[in-house]
N, C-alpha and C positions, 0 to 999 in steps of 0.2 A: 373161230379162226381156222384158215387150211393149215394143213399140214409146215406149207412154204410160209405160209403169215407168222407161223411160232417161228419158223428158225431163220426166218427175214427181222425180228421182234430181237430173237438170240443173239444174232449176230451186231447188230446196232448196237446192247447193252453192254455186248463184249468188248466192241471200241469203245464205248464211255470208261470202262472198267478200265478200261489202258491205259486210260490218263493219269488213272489215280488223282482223282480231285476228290474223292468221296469212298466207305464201302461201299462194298458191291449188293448187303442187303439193304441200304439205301437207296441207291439207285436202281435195284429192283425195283424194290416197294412207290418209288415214287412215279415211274411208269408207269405201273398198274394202277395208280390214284389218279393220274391223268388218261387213262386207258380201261375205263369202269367197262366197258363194253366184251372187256375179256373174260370167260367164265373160269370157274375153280381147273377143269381141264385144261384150259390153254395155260393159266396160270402157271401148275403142276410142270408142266412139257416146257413151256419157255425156260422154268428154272432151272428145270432138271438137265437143259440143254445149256444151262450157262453154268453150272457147278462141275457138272462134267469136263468141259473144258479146264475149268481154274483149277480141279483138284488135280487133271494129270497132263498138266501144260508142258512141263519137260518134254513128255514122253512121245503126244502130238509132235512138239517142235523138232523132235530128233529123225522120226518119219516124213516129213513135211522136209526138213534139209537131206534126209536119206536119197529123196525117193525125187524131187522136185526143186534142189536148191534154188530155182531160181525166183521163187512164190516167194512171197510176204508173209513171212506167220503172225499171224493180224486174226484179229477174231472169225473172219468169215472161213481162211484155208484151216485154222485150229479146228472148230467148229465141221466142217468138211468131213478134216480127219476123222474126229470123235462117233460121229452120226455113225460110220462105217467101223471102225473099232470098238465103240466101246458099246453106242446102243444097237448096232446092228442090224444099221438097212443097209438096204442094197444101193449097187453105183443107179440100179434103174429109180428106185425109190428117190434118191437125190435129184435125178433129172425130172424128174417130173414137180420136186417140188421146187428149183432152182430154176424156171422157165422164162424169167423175165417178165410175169404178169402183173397187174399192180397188186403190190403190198407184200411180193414173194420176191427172192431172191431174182440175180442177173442170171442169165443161162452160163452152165462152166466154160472155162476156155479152154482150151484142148490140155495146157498141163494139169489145169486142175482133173479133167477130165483122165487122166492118165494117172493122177494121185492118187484121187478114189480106186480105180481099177485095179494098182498096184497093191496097195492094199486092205483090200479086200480079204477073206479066208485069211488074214494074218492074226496075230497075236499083238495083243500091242506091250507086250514084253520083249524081248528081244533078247538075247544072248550080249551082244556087243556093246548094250549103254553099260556108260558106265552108271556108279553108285549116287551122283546128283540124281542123275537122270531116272532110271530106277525108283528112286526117292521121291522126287517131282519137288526139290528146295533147289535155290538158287545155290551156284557149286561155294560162291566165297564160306556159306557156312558148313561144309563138311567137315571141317579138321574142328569145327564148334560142334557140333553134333557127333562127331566119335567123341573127342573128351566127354559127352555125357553119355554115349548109350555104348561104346566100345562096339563089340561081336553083335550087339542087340540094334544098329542100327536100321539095318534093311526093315528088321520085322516093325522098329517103333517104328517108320515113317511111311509104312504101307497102314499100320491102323491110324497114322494120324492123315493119310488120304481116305479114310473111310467116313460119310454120313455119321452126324453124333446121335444119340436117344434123345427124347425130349423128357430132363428132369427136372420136377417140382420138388420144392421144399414146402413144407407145410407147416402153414403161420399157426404155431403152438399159444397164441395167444389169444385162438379164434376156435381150432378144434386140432385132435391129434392124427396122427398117422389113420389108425384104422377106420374111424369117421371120414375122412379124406376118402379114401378110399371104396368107403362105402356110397360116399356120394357122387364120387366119380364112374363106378360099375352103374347106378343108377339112370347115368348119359350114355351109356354102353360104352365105357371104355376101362378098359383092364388096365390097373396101374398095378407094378410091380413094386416092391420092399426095394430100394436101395443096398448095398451087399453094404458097405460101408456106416453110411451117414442114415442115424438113428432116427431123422426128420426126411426121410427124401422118399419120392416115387419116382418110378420111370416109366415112360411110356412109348412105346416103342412104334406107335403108327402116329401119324400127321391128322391133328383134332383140331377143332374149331375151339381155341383155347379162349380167346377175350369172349365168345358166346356165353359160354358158361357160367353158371350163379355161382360155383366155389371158388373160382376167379374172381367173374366182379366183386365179387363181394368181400374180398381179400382174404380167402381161406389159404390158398396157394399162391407161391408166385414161381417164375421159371428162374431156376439156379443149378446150374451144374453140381454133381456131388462131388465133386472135388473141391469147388467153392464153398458147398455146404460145411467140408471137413473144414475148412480155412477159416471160417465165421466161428466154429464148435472150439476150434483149437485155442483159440481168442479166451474163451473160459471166464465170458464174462457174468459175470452173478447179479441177483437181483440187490441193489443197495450201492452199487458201488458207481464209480465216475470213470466212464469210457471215453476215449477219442478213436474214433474213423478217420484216420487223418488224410488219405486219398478215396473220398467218397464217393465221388462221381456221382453220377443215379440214382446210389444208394443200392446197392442188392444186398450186402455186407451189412451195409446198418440197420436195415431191417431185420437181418437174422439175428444181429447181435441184440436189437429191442424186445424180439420175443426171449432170447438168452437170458435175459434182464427182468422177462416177469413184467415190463413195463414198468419198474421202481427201480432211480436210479436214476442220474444223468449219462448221457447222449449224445455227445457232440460229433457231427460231422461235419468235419473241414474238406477244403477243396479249391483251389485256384479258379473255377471254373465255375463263376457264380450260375450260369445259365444251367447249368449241368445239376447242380443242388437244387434250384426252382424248380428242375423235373420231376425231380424226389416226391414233393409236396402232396401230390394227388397220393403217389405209392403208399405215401404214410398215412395218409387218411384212409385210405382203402385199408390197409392192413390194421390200423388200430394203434401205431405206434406212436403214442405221445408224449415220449421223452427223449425226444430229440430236438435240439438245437442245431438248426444250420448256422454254421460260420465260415464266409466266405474270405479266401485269404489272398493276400495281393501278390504273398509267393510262400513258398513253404519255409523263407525266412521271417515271414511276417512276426509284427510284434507281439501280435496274440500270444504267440508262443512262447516268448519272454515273460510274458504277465502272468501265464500259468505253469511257470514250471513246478516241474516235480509234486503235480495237482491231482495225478491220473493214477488210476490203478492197473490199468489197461488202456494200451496203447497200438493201435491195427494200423500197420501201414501196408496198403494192397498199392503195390510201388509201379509205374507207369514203367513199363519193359518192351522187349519184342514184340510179347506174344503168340511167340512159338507152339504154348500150349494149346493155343486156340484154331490151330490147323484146319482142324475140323470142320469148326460152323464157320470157319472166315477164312478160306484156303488163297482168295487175292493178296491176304495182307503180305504172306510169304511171298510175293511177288513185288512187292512195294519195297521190301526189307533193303539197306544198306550197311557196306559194311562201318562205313562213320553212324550210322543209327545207335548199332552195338556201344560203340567208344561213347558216344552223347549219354544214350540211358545207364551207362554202368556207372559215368559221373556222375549223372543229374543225381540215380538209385543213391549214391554214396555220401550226396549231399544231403536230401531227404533224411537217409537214415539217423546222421551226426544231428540233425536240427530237432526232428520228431523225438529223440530218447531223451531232450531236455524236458519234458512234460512228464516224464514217467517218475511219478515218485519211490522211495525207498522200500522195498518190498514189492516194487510192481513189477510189470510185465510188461515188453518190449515184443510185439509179433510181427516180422515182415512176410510177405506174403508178394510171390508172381506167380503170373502165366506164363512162365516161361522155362523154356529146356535146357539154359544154358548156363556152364556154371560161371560164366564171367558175372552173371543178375542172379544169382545162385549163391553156392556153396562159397564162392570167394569175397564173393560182398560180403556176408558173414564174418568169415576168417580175419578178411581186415578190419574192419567194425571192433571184432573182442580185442585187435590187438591196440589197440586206437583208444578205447571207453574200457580199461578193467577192470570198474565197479558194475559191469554187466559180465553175466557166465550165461552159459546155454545150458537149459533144462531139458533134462532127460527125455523125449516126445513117448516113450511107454507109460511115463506117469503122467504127463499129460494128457495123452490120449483118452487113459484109464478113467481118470478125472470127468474130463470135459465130454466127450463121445460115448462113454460107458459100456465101454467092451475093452476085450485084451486089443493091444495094438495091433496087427496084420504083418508090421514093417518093421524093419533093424533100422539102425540107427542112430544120430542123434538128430536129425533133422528131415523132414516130408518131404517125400517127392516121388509124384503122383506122374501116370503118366498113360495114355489110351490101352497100348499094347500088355500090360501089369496090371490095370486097374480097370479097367473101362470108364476112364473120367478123361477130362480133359487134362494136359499137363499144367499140375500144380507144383511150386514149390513151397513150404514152409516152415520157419526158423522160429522158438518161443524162447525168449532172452530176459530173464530174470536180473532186478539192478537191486546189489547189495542194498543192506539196509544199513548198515555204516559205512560211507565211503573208503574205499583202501586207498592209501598213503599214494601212490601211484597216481590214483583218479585228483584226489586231495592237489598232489603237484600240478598235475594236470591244468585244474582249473584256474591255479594261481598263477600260469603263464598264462 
């Protein structure tokens, strides 16, 4: 592909992307399946020309109405912008690949052509945006974003515009970290010790991951280390009866089987039967055979009823924003609304009350998001204990100690993980202990 073919390629996936019918690493990926003709370099440059735009959209869009109000900021003038701001060609480089030949770009029009010019030798920081923009989040969530990060905003939301690492967990049921490792330097690639999570590497260049025999062959699988910590904090043991109750995919139940020793039951539940059928291969590849899927018709399902207070452990990795995921899915912050928030804090509040009926006396209660915000956060919680208080929140330094096997890193009494503090994606995590004789309260409770 020329030069104009990738950013004619760019520009087209960024209008799909607009619509929001789908992600944007989907609708990547499925280009390039009907587009086998493009090689790892075009691949590379198309991407790098469509992430670049989504991760500092704000900041385009603010020069684009600065400089040119009268354009559309539509993936081709974003895209425009970006070429000359952020990757740094010139207005001559643009026209030449914008010439109107097939399969390349329409020639500029004169304001476009006057955009580029303008800025050029600029910065694409600016003194005068404001802190959305700056940011590169949509503004409604600013006054959500101070309540979490306060003075620390700027700096969290320029690491959450940052490229993530690519981290492995290492399926301990197959071989451990430094074998991992050894067989990965073996493909020439350098994995690094995770600073946190006692099972992870990181790897900080772009590898041909599904090629590799410690891949297929389910030695590793891709898990953020902050996910990793989310799976560890769970503390599930070998013998005991767990539930995944928002399983999805499965990347959680898989860590929690190796957790498990592979002895023990398993269950991952999930509204979203297609979603648990995806799992199936995962779990054969990695060796995990104490799992049951059980697909549920809503997170009130009966099931839930028929097993209560069955579990010893209980994961709910709860469907959120996904704030924490900036990083590898910087569209999704583009898709966000503010009734989104209100939907998921209810749905979060619903899930929670339904999922702690499975937890038996002495067990464990763990919710778990990707998310920054303390509405699917710290207050979910807060309401929760006042709500159920035959559950209390345990200490996260003794669990930590426990389950991860190091001193904790963090104060506390609940996880939250975050790029710009951690180098993870933002995690939240709460571990919620249910008496072992109900108090009088709980007792009342359940008699209305």
């Amino acid at each position: 592909m020329t030069p104009g073919a990738r950013v004619e390629a760019a520009i087209q996936l960024l209008n799909v992307i607009e619509q929001g019918r789908a992600p944007a690493d989907d609708i990547v990926s499925e280009y390039f399946r009907r587009h086998r003709f493009a090689g790892v370099k075009d691949r590379a440059a198309v991407t790098g020309h469509i992430y670049a735009v989504l991760r500092r959209r704000a900041e385009l869009d603010w020069w684009i109405v600065r400089v040119a109000p009268h354009l559309t900021t539509d993936g081709r003038t974003r895209l425009l912008v970006a070429l000359v701001l952020i990757e740094g060609w010139t207005p001559d480089d643009i026209r030449r690949a914008c010439d109107g030949d097939r399969f390349r770009p329409a020639s500029l029009s004169e304001d476009e052509d006057r955009l580029i010019s303008v800025v050029t030798d600029k910065q694409i920081r600016h003194g005068d945006m404001p802190t959305h923009v700056v940011g590169n989040f949509p503004s409604w969530l600013e006054p959500h974003l101070e309540a979490a990060f306060g003075g620390d905003l700027v700096r969290e939301t320029e690491a959450l515009n940052q490229p993530a690492a690519l981290d492995l967990r290492v399926n301990t049921l197959k071989l451990d970290r430094e074998k991992a490792r050894v067989a990965l330097a073996r493909d020439k690639i350098d994995a690094a010790r995770t600073k946190y999570s006692p099972i992870g590497l990181r790897v900080l260049e772009r590898i041909p991951l599904s090629t590799l025999a410690i891949f297929r062959n389910g030695g590793v699988e891709v898990q953020d280390e902050g996910s990793q910590l989310a799976a560890l904090l769970t503390d599930a043991r070998p013998g005991m009866r767990v539930v995944d109750f928002c399983a999805g995919a499965g990347g959680k139940t898989l860590a929690l089987a190796a957790s498990m020793a592979n002895r023990g039951h398993l269950v991952a539940c999930d509204v979203s039967a297609w979603r648990l059928e995806r799992a199936t291969q995962r779990l054969r590849r990695t060796g995990a055979s104490i799992v049951q899927r059980q697909p549920l018709t809503s997170h009130r399902d009966k099931w839930v009823k028929r097993h209560a207070q069955g579990f010893d452990r209980v994961l709910i990795d709860a469907p959120c924003t996904g704030t924490g995921t900036w990083r590898r899915n910087p569209d999704a912050k583009w898709r966000l609304k503010p009734e989104d928030l209100i939907e998921l804090a209810r749905l979060q509040a619903d899930i929670l009350d339904s999922a702690q009926r499975l937890v038996k006396g002495g067990g464990r209660l763990i919710y778990v998001t990707c998310s920054l915000l303390r509405e699917e956060n710290e207050e979910q919680i807060e309401k929760f204990l006042e709500t159920h208080p035959d559950f209390s929140l345990m200490r996260l330094s003794e669990v930590w100690q426990r389950s991860v096997g190091s001193d904790c890193p963090l104060t506390g009494p609940m996880l939250r993980l975050s790029p710009a503090c951690h180098g993870t994606d933002g995690f939240f995590v709460a571990v919620m202990e249910r008496a072992l004789i109900p108090s009088a309260a709980a007792t009342q409770g359940k008699a209305k």
